[in-house]
C-alpha positions as CSV (number, residue, x, y, z in Angstrom):
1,X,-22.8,-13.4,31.0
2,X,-23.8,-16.8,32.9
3,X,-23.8,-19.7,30.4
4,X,-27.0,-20.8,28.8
5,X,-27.0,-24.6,30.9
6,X,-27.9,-22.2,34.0
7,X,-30.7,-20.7,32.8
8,X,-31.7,-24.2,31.7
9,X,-31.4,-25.6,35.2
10,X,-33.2,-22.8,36.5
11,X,-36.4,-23.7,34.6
12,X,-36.2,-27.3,35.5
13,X,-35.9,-26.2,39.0
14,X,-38.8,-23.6,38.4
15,X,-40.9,-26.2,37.2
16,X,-40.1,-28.5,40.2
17,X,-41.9,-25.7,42.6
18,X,-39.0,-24.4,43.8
19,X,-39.3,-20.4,44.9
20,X,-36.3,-18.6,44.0
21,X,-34.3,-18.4,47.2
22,X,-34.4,-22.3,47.1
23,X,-33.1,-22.4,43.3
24,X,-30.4,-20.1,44.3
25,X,-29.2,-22.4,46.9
26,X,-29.0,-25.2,44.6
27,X,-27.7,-23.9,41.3
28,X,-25.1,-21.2,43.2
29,X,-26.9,-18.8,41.3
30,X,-27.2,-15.3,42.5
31,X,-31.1,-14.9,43.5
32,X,-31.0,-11.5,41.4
33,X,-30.7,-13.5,38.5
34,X,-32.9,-16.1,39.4
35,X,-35.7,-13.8,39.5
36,X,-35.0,-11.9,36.4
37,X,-34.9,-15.0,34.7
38,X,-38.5,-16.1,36.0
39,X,-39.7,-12.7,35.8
40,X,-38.6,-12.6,31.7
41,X,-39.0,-16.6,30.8
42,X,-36.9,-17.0,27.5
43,X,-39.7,-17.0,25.0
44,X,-39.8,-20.6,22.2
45,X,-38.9,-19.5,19.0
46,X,-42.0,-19.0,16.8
47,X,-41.9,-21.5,14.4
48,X,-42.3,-20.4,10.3
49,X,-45.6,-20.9,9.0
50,X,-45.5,-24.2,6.8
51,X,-47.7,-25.8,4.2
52,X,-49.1,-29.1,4.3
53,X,-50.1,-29.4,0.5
54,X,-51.7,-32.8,0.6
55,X,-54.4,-31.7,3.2
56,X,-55.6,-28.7,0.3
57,X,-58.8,-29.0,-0.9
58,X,-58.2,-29.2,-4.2
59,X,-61.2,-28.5,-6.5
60,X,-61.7,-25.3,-3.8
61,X,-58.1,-24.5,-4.3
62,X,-58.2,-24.5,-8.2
63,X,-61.0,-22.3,-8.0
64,X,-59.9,-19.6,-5.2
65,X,-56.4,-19.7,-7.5
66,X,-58.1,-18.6,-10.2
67,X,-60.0,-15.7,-8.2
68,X,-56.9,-14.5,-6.9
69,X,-54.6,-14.3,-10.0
70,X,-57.9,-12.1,-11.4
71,X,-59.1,-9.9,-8.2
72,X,-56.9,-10.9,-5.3
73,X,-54.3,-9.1,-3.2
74,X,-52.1,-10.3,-0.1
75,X,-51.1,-7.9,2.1
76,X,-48.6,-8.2,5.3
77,X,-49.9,-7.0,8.6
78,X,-48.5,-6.8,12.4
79,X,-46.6,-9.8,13.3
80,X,-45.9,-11.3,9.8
81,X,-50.0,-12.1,9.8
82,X,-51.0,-11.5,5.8
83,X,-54.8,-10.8,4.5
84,X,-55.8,-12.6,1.7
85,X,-58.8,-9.8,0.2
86,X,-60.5,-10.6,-2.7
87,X,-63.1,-7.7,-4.2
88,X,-66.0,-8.6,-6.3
89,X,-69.4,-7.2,-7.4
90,X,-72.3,-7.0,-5.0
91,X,-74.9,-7.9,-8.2
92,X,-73.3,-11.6,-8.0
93,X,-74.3,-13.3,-4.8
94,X,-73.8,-16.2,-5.4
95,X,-70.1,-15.9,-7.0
96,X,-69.2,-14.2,-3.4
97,X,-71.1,-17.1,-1.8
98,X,-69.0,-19.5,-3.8
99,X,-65.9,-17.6,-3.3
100,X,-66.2,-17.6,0.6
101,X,-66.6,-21.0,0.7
102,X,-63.6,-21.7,-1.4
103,X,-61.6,-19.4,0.8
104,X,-63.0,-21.5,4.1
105,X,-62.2,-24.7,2.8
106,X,-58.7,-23.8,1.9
107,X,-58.5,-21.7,5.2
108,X,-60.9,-24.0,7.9
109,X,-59.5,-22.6,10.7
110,X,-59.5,-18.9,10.0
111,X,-62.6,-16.1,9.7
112,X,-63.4,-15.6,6.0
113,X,-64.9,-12.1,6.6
114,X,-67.6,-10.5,3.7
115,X,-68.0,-6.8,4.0
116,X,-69.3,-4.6,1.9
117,X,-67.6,-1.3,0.4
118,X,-69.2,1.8,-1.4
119,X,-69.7,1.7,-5.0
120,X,-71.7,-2.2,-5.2
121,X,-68.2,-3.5,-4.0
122,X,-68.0,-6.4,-1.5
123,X,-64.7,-7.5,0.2
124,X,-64.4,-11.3,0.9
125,X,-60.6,-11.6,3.0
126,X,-58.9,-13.6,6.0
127,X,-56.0,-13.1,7.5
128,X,-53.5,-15.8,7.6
129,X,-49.4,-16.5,8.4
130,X,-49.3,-19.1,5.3
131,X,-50.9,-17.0,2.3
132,X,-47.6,-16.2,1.0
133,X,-47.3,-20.2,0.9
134,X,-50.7,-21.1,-0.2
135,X,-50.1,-18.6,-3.1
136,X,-46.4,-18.1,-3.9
137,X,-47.3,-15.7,-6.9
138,X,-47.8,-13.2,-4.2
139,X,-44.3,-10.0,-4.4
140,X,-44.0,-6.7,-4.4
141,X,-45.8,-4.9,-7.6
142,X,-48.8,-5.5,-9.2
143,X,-48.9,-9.0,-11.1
144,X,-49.0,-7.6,-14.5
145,X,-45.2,-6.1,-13.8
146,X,-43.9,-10.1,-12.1
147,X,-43.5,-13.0,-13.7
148,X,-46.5,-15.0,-12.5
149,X,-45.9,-18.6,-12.9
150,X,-47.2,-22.3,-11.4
151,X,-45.6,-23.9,-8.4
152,X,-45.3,-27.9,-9.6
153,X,-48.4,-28.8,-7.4
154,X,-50.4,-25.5,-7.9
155,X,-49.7,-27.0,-11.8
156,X,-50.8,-30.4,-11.0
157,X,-53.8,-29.7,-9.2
158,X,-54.8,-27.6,-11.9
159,X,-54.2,-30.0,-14.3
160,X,-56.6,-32.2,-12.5
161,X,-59.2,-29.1,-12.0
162,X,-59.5,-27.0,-14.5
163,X,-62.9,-26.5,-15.2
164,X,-62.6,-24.9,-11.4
165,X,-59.4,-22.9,-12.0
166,X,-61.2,-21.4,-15.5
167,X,-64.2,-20.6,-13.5
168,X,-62.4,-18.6,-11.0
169,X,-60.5,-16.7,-13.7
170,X,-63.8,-16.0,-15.5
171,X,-65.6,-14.6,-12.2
172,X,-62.6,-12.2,-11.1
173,X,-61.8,-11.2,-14.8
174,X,-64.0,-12.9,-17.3
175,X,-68.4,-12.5,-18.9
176,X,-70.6,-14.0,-20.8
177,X,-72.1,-12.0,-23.2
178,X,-74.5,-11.8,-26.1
179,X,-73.2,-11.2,-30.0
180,X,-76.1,-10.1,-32.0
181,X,-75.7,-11.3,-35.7
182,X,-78.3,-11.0,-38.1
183,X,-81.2,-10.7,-35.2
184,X,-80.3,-13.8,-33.3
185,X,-78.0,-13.4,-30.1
186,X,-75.1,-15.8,-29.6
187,X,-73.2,-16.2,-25.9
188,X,-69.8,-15.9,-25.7
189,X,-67.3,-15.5,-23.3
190,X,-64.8,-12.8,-22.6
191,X,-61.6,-12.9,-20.5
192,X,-59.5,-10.1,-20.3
193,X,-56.1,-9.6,-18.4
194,X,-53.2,-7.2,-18.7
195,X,-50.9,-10.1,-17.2
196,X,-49.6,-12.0,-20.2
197,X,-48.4,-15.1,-17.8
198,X,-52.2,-15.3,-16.4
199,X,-53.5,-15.3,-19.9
200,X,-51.5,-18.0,-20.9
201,X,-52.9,-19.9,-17.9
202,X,-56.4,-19.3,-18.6
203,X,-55.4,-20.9,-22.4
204,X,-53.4,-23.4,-20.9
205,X,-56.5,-24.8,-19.2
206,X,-59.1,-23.9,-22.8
207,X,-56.0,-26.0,-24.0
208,X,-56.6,-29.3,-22.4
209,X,-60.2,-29.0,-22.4
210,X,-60.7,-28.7,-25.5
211,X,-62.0,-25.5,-25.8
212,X,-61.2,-23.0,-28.9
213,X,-60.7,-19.2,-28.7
214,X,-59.4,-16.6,-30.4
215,X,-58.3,-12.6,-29.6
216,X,-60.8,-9.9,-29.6
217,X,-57.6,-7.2,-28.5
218,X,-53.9,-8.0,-27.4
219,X,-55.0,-8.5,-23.6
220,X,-58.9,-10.2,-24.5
221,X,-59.4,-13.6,-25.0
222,X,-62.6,-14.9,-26.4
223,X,-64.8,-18.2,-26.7
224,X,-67.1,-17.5,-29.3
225,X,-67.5,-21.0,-31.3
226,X,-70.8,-22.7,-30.6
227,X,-69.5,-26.4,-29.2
228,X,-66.6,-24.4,-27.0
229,X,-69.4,-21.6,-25.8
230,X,-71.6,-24.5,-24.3
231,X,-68.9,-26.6,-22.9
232,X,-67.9,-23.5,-20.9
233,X,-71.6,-23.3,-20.3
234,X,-71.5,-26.7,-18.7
235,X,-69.3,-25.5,-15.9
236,X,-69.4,-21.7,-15.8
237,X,-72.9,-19.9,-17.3
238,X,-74.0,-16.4,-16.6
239,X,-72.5,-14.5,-13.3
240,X,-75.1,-14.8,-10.8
């Protein structure tokens, strides 16, 4: 085996214009191997997929986040390539609208592609080397049987949006609904999640806004009081 500084010498030469024969001459090479070297160039090492955080879109991230935990799924494809899918209702144009747009901005130079499936299903996905990065809750399993827990700057930037991150958990996983009490009808809201790390999350963010709730069953959470029901109002409102 010919050390690596000849192949090395035969590229510089190969990028010089030199034909084989002529590279041979110079670098006492046999002109074989010359040509099975320019034949089969040595191919640059791909380089990893990497995450520049700072450039994220933040108030689209905090929202697409919150889709995800709910509805999304990353799955690997050919070529360590993963598919970001997110499924949602076909009655809620604009929430698919909305979600799209939050996948673009996080994703501006990939395809967000909406397609719909049987049974008033629509698919909103792109296909991406970084999702594992962008969304490091992504393993093996479903999330309910993981721990599912912030990154420090998924954390802050929730921190700093969470009206956004609470309306994403509300459209994958969450309604508004009507209580009837004595005739009247009163909104309230609904989230429910198997996960108990994603239901802390959605409290987390009730937490520092200010809103109260309560537990209709072990895996419901509910916003029922009057001031909390129209804050949430404020920034979520009916599915649409």
């Amino acid at each position: 085996m010919r050390p690596e500084s000849d192949r090395r010498i035969v590229e510089f030469l190969a990028a010089g214009d030199f034909n084989a024969s002529q590279i041979a001459g110079i670098a006492r090479i046999p002109r074989s191997t010359v040509r099975d070297w320019l034949r089969q160039p040595v191919r640059a090492p791909r380089r990893p997929p990497s995450l520049d955080v700072p450039s994220i879109p933040e108030p689209e991230y905090s929202y697409l986040l919150g889709f995800y935990l709910g509805d999304g799924t990353i799955s690997r494809h050919r070529r360590d390539v993963y598919r970001l899918r997110i499924v949602t209702d076909t009655r809620y144009p604009g929430i698919i609208e909305e979600c799209a747009a939050a996948m673009q901005a996080v994703m501006p130079r990939n395809r967000v592609l909406v397609q719909r499936l049987p049974y008033r299903a629509v698919v909103i996905s792109a296909y991406s080397k970084a999702w594992p990065l962008v969304f490091p809750q992504h393993g093996p399993g479903r999330k309910h049987e993981r721990k599912i827990e912030l990154a420090p700057w998924q954390a802050r930037i929730v921190e700093r949006f969470p009206r956004q991150f609470l309306r994403g958990l509300i459209h994958s996983d969450g309604c508004r609904a009507l209580n009837r009490v004595n005739g009247k009808d009163y909104p309230r809201y609904f989230f429910d999640q198997v996960s108990d790390d994603i239901r802390r999350l959605f409290c987390d963010a009730c937490n520092q806004l200010g809103i109260s709730y309560t537990w209709s069953r072990w895996k419901t959470v509910s916003i029922a009081r009057t001031d909390s029901v129209a804050l949430v109002d404020s920034f979520v409102g009916p599915k649409a």
